[in-house]
C-alpha positions as CSV (number, residue, x, y, z in Angstrom):
1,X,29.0,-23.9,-12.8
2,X,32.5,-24.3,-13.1
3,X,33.9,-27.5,-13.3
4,X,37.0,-26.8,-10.7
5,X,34.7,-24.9,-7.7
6,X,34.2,-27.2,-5.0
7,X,31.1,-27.7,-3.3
8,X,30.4,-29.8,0.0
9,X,27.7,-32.5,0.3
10,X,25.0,-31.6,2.9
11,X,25.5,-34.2,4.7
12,X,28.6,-33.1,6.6
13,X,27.4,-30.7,9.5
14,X,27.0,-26.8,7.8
15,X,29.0,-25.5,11.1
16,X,32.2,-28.0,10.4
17,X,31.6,-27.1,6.7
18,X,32.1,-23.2,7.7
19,X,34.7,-24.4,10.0
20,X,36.9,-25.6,7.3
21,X,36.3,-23.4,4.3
22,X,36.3,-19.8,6.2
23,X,40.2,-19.1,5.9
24,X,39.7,-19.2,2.3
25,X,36.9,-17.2,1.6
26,X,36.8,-13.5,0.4
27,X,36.6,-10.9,2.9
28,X,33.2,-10.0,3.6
29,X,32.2,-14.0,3.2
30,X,34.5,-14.6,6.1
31,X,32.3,-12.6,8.1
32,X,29.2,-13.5,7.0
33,X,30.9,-17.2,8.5
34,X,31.6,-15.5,11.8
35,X,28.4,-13.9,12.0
36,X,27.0,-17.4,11.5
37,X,29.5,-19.6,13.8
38,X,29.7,-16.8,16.7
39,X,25.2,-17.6,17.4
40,X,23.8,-20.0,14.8
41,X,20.8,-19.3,16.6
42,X,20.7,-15.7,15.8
43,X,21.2,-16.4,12.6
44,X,18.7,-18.7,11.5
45,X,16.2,-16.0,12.9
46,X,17.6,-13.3,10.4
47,X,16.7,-12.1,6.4
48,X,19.5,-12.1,4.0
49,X,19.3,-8.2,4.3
50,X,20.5,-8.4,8.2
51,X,23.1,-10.7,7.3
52,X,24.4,-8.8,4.7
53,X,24.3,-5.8,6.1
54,X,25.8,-7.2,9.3
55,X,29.0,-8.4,7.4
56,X,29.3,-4.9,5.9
57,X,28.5,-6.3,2.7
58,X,27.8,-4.1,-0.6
59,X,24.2,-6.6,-1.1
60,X,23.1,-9.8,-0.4
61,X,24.8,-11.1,-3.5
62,X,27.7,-12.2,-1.5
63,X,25.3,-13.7,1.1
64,X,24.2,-15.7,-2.0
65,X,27.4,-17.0,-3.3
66,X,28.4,-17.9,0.4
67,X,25.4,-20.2,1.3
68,X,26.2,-21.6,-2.6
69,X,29.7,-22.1,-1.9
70,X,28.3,-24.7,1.0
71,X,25.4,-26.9,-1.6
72,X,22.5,-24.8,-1.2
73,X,19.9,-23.8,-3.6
74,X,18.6,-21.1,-1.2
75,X,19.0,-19.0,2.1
76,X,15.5,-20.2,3.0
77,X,17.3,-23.9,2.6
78,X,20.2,-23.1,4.1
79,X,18.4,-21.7,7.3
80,X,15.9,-25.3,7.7
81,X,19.4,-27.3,7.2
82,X,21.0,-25.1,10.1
83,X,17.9,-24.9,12.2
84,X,17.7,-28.7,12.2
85,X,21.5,-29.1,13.2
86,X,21.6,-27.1,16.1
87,X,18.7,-28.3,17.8
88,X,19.3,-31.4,18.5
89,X,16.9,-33.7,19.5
90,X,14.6,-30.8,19.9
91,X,11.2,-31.2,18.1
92,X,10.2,-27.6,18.9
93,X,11.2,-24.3,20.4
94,X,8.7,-22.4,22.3
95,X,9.8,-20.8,25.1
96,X,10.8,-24.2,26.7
97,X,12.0,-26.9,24.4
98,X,9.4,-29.4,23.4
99,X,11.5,-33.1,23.2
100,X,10.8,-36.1,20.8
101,X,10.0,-38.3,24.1
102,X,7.6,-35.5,25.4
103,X,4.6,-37.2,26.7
104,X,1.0,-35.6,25.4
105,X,0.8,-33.8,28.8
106,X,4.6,-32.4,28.6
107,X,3.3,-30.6,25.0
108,X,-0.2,-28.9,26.0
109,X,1.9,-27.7,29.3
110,X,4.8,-26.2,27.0
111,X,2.7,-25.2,23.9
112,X,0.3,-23.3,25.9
113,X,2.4,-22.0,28.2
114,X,4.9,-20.7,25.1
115,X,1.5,-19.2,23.7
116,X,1.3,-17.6,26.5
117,X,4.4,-15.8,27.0
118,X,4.1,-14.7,23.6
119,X,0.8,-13.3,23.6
120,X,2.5,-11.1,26.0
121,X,5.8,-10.3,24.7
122,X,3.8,-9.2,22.0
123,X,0.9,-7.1,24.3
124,X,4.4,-4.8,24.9
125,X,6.1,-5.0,21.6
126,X,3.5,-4.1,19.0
127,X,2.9,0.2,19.3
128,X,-0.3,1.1,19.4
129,X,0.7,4.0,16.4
130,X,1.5,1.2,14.0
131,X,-2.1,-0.4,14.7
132,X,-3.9,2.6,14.4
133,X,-2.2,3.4,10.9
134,X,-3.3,0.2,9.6
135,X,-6.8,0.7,10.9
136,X,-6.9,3.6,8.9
137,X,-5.4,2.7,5.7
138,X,-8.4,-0.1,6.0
139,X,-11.4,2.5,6.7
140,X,-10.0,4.9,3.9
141,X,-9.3,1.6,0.9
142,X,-11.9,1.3,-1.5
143,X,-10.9,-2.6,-2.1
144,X,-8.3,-4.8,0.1
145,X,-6.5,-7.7,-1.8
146,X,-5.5,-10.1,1.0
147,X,-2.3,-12.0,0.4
148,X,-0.8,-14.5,2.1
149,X,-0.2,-18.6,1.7
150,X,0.4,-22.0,3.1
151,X,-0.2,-21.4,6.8
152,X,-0.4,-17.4,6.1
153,X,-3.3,-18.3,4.0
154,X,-5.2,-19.5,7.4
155,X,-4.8,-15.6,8.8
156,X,-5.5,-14.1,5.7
157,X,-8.9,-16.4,5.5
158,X,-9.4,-15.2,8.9
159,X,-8.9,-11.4,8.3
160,X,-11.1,-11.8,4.8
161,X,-14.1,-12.3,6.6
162,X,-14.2,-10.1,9.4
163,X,-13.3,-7.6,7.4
164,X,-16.5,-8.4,4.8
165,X,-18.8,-8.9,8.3
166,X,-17.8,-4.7,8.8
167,X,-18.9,-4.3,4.8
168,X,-15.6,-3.6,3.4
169,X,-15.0,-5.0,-0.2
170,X,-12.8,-7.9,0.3
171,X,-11.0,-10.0,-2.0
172,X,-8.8,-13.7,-1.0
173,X,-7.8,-16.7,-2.3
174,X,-5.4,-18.9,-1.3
175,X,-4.3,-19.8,-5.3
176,X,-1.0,-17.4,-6.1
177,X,-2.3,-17.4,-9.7
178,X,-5.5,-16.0,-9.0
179,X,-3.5,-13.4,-6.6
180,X,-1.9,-12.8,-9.3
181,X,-4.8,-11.9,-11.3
182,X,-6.8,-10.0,-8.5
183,X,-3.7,-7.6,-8.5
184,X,-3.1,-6.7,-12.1
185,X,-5.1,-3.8,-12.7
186,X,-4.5,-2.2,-9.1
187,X,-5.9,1.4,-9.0
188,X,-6.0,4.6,-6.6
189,X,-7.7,3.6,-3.0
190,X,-6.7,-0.5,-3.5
191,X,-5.1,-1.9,-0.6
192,X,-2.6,-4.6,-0.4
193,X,-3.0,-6.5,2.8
194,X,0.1,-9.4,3.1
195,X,0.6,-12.1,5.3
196,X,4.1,-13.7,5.3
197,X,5.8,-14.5,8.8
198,X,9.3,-14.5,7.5
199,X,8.2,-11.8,4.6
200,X,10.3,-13.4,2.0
201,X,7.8,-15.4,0.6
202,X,8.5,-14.2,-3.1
203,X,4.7,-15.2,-4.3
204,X,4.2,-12.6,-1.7
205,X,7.2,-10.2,-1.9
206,X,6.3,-9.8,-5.7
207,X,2.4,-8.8,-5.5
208,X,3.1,-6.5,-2.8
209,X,5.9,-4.7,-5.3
210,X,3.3,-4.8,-8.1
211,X,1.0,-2.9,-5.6
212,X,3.4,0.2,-6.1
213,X,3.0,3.1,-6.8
214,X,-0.9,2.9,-7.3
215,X,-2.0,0.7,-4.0
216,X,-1.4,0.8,-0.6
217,X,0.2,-2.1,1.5
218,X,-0.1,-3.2,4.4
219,X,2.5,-6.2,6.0
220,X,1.8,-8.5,8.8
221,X,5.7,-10.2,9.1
222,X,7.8,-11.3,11.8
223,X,10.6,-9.1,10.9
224,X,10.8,-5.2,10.3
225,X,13.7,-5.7,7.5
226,X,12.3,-8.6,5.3
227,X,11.9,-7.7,1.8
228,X,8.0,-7.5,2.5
229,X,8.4,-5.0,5.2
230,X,10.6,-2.8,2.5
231,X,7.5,-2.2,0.5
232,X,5.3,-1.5,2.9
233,X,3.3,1.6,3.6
234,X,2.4,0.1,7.5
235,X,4.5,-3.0,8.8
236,X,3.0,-4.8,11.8
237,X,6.0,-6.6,13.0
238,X,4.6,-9.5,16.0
239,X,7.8,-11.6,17.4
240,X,8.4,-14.9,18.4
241,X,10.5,-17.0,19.9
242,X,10.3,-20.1,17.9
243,X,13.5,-21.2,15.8
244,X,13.0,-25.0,15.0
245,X,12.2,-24.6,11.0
246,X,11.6,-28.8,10.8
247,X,8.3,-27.0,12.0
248,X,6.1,-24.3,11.4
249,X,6.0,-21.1,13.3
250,X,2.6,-22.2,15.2
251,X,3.1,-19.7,18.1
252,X,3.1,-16.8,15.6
253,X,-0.3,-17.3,14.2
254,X,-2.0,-17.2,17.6
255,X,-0.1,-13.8,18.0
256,X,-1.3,-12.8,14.0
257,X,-4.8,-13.7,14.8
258,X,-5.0,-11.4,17.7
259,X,-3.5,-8.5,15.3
260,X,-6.7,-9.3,13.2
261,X,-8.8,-9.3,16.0
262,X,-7.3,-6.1,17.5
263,X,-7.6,-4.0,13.9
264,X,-11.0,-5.7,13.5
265,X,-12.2,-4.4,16.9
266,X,-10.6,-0.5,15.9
267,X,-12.8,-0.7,13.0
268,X,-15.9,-1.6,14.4
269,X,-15.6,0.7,17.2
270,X,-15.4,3.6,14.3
271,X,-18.3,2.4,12.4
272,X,-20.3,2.8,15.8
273,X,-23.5,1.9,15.7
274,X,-23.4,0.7,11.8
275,X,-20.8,-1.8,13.1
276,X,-22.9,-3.2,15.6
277,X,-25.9,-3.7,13.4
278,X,-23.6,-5.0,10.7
279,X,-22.4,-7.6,13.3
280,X,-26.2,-8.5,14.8
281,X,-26.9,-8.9,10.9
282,X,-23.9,-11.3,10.5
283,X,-25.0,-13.5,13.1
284,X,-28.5,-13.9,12.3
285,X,-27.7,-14.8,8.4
286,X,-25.8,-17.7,9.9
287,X,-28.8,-18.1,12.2
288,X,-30.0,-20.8,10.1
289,X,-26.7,-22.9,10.0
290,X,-27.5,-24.2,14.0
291,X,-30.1,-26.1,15.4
C-alpha cells in the first residue's frame, strides 16, 4: 500500500465518507458512489457483478478498489457495515421492521407474518420450468455432492436426507475441507448441488467451478447474477425481503426448505410406487427410535 493513499477509519458513517471523497474519484467510481448514495438499500441487496455492471464498469476490479479506497477488506464487509448504518435502530427487516424494544409478542407477530408474505412472494416468483429442470438433473445424477455452509449447511442437511430416503446416492458434510475432497475426482453423471443465499460464498463458488466441465450443478441462491448462479447448469433463485446483515437471512431458509420439499415431492411422484414404499420403509427403520 502506498504510503501517500488515504484511507478513512470506519468509524465515520460510509454514506458521509462517499459524500466527501466522490468528486475525486475516477469516473466509473463516481458512479459506483451514486449508485450507492441514490438507494443504499438497493445496494446492500446487490453482488459486486450488479454493481459493476450498473456503473458501466469494464469488471468488478473497480468495484474493489472503491470499497478499498473507504477501509474495507471486502464487499461482503462493506455491505454488513452499510446495512448496519442505515437501519437504525432496526434489529431486523422482514416485511415490517422488528425494533430493539419489540416485546416477545411484537416478534412472533412480525416474524411469522414476514414468513408469510414470503412464502408467497415466492409461490409466484419461482417458475415451475426451473423446478422441473432440477428435478431432472436429480433423477438422471449418478452421485449428488451437496454444498453449502454455516446456516446453508442446515438446508443442505435437510436436502441430504430426503434425497437418500428416495435412494439416491448422497454425499454432505458441513467441513469445506472434506467438500473439498468429496469433489476432486468429479466424473460424468456427478451432480453439484450448492446452497449459498448470497452465492458468493467462495468455499462455495470454488467447488461448484471445480464441478466443470465433468459435473452438473445445481444452485439454490438468492440472486440470479451471483458468481454461484454463473456456473450453474439450473439456478433456483427464491427472494426475500430481508436487508439487516447484523442478522442472518432467517426468512430465506423457510422459503429454501420449501424448494427442498417441493423438488423432493417431484421426485417421489416419478418414482411412483417405489417412492412410496421407499418412504413406508423410511419410517419404519426409525420405527424403533419412538416409544
Amino acid at each position: 500500500m502506498e504510503k501517500n493513499k488515504k484511507f478513512f477509519i470506519k468509524e465515520t458513517p460510509i454514506l458521509t465518507k462517499i459524500s466527501k471523497i466522490i468528486a475525486s474519484l475516477p469516473k466509473t467510481q463516481q458512479k459506483i458512489g451514486e449508485i450507492i448514495l441514490n438507494d443504499p438499500s438497493k445496494a446492500i441487496k446487490m453482488s459486486i457483478s450488479q454493481v459493476a455492471q450498473e456503473a458501466g464498469a469494464k469488471s468488478e476490479a473497480s468495484v474493489v478498489h472503491f470499497y478499498r479506497r473507504l477501509g474495507f477488506e471486502s464487499f461482503s464487509d462493506f455491505k454488513v457495515s452499510l446495512a448496519a448504518e442505515i437501519s437504525g435502530n432496526t434489529f431486523y427487516h422482514l416485511h415490517e421492521d422488528i425494533k430493539i424494544d419489540d416485546d416477545i409478542e411484537k416478534v412472533k407477530t412480525k416474524i411469522f407474518s414476514g414468513s408469510i408474505k414470503i412464502l408467497q412472494d415466492n409461490m409466484q416468483f419461482l417458475e415451475a420450468k426451473t423446478l422441473e429442470e432440477a428435478v431432472e438433473l436429480i433423477e438422471k445424477s449418478k452421485r449428488i455432492i451437496l454444498v453449502g455452509f454455516a446456516s446453508s449447511a442446515a438446508i443442505a442437511t435437510y436436502a441430504h436426507f430426503y434425497f437418500s430416503v428416495l435412494g439416491f446416492n448422497c454425499y454432505f458434510t458441513p467441513d469445506p475441507h472434506v467438500s473439498s475432497v468429496l469433489t476432486a475426482n468429479l466424473e460424468k453423471g456427478d451432480l453439484i448441488f450448492a446452497i449459498s443465499y448470497s452465492g458468493e460464498s467462495r468455499d462455495v463458488v470454488v467447488l461448484a467451478k471445480r464441478a466443470k466441465p465433468f459435473a452438473k450443478v445445481i444452485a439454490l441462491t438468492g440472486s440470479d447474477s451471483s458468481s454461484l448462479s454463473k456456473v450453474a447448469d439450473v439456478c433456483i433463485t427464491t427472494t426475500s425481503e430481508e436487508m439487516n446483515y447484523r442478522t442472518d437471512a432467517m426468512a430465506s431458509r423457510i422459503v429454501q426448505l420449501a424448494v427442498i420439499d417441493t423438488i423432493f415431492t417431484g421426485l417421489a411422484i416419478r418414482k411412483g410406487n417405489e417412492g412410496l414404499n421407499r418412504l413406508l420403509k423410511a419410517r419404519q427403520s426409525l420405527s424403533y427410535l419412538k416409544f
